[in-house]
C-alpha positions in Angstrom: 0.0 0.0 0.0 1.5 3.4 -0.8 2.5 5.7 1.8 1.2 9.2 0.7 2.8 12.1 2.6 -0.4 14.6 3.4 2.1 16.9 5.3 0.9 20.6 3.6 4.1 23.2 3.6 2.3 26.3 4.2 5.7 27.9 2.9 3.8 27.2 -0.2 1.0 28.6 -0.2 -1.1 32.1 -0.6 -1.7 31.7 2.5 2.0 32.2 3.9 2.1 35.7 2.0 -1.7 36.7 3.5 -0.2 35.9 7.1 3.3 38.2 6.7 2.1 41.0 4.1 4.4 43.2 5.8 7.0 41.4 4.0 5.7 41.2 0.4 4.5 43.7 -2.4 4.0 42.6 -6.1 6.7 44.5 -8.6 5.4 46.8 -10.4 6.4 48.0 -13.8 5.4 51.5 -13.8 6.8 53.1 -11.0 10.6 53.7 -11.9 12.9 56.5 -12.9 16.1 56.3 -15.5 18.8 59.3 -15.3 21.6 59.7 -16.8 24.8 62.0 -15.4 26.0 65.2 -16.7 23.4 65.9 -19.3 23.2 69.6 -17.9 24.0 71.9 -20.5 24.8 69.9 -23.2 24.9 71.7 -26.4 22.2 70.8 -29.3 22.9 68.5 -32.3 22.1 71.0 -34.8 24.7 73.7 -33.3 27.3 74.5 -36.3 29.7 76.2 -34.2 33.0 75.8 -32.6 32.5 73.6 -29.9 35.5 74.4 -27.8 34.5 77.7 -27.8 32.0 79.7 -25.9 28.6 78.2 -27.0 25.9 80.8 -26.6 23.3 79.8 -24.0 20.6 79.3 -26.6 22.3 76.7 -28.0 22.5 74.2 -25.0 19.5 72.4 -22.6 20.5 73.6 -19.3 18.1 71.0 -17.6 18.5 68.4 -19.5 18.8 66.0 -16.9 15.5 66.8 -15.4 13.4 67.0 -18.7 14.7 63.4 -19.6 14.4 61.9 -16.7 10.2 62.9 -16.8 9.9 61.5 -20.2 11.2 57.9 -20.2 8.0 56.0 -20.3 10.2 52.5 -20.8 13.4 51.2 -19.9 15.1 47.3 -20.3 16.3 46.0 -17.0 19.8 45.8 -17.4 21.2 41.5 -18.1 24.3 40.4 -18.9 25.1 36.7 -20.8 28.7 34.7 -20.0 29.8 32.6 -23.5 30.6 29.4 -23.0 33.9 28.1 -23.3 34.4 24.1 -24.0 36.8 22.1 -22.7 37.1 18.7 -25.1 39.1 15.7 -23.7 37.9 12.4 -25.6 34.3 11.8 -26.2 33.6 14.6 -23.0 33.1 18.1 -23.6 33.2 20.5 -20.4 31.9 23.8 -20.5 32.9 26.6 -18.2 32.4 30.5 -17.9 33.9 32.8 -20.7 33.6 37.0 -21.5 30.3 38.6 -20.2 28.8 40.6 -22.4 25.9 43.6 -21.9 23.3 43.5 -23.7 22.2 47.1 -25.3 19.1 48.4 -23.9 16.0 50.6 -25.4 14.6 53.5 -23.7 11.3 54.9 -25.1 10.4 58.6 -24.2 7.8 60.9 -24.9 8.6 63.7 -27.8 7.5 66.5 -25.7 7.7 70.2 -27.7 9.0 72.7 -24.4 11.2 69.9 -22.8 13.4 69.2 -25.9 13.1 65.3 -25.1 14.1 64.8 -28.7 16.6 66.9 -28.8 18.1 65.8 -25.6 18.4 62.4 -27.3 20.2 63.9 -30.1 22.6 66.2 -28.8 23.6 63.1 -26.4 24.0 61.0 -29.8 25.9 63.9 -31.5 28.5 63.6 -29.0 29.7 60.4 -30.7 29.1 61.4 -33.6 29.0 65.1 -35.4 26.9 65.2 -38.5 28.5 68.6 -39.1 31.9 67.8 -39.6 31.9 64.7 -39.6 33.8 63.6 -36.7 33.3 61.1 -34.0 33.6 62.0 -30.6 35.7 60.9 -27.5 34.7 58.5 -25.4 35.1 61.3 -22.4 32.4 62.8 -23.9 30.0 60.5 -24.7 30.0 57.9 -22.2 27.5 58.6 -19.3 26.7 56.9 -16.2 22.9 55.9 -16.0 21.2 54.9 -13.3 18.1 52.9 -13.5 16.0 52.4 -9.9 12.6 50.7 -9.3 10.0 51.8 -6.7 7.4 50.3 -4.8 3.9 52.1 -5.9 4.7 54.3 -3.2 7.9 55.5 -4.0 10.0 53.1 -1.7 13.3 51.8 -3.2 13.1 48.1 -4.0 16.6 48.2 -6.0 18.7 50.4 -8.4 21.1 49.4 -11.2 24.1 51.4 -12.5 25.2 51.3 -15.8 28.6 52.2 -16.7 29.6 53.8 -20.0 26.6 54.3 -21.8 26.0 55.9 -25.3 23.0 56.1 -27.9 24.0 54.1 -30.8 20.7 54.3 -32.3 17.2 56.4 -32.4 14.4 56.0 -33.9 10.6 57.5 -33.9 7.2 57.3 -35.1 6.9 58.6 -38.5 4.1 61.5 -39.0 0.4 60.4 -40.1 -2.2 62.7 -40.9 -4.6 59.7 -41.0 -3.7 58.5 -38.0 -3.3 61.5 -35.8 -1.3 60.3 -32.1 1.5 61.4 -29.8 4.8 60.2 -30.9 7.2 58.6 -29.7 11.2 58.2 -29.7 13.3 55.3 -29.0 16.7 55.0 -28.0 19.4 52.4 -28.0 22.1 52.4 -25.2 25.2 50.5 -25.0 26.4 50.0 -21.8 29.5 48.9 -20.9 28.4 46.8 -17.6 26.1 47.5 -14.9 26.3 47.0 -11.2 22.8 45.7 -9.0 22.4 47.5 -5.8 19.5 46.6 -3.5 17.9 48.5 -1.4 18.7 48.7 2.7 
């Protein structure tokens, strides 16, 4: 006769959650923020002057920083994947852990006319790469520290990732549609370098 275990783990159930909700909350994906260092100031994409110059005020986004950081309506979580490296002896093959490599990342804002979300974008993109003269920038320049954090829905920390060396290598937008009249939409791709996960205390 079988011998049926009908000891219940209550570790497993709802109702463990129910009896501790003090110590759970369901992640949300909407309540986050994405900034990105040293944005202040930068000076627009379509600016024909010399840059080492004195660039006149009109020509740069003082808050940059801020108006970005209001309009990012998605973000990627930040992953990284090891390649494999095999090890053959015989008719055994061993694999162990190679080069981590980032994974590029999307951001999706808002193109809001007054807060220059667009041309945030491409004044950050034209530091790696000048349509004007035709120069690439220096990786001084381009490279920014993000930071990515995630929020309870209300506005407690949960956990926060850094990424390190990041640069728009590619934007793209809805096209205009007089047929289909909506807000539009820019996205952004960011290479990262690495990022670092920091939770919460």
């Amino acid at each position: 006769m079988a011998n049926y275990d009908t000891t219940y783990d209550e570790s497993l159930s709802g109702a463990h959650i129910s009896s501790a909700l003090q110590n759970y909350e369901a992640a949300r994906t909407g309540f986050f923020t994405f900034t990105v260092d040293k944005l202040d100031g930068i000076v627009r994409a379509e600016y024909t002057g010399d840059r080492s110059g004195d660039i006149p005020a009109s020509d740069t986004i003082p808050k940059a920083q801020t108006y970005l950081k209001l309009n990012v309506l998605k973000a990627d979580v930040p992953h990284f994947s090891i390649t494999p490296l095999e090890y053959k002896r015989g008719n055994d093959v061993i694999k162990f852990a190679g080069v981590p490599t980032f994974e590029s990342g999307t951001i999706v804002v808002d193109d809001i006319v007054g807060l220059d979300t667009k041309a945030i974008l491409m004044a950050w993109q034209a530091l790696a790469y000048d349509v004007h003269t035709r120069r690439g920038g220096r990786m001084k320049d381009y490279k920014k520290t993000a930071t990515l954090t995630e929020y309870t829905q209300d506005f407690q920390m949960v956990r926060k990732w850094q990424l390190y060396g990041c640069w728009i290598s590619a934007l793209s937008e809805d096209s205009f549609d007089r047929e289909n009249d909506g807000k539009r939409q820019i996205s952004a791709t960011i290479q990262y370098d690495r990022a670092e996960l920091e939770r919460a205390d």
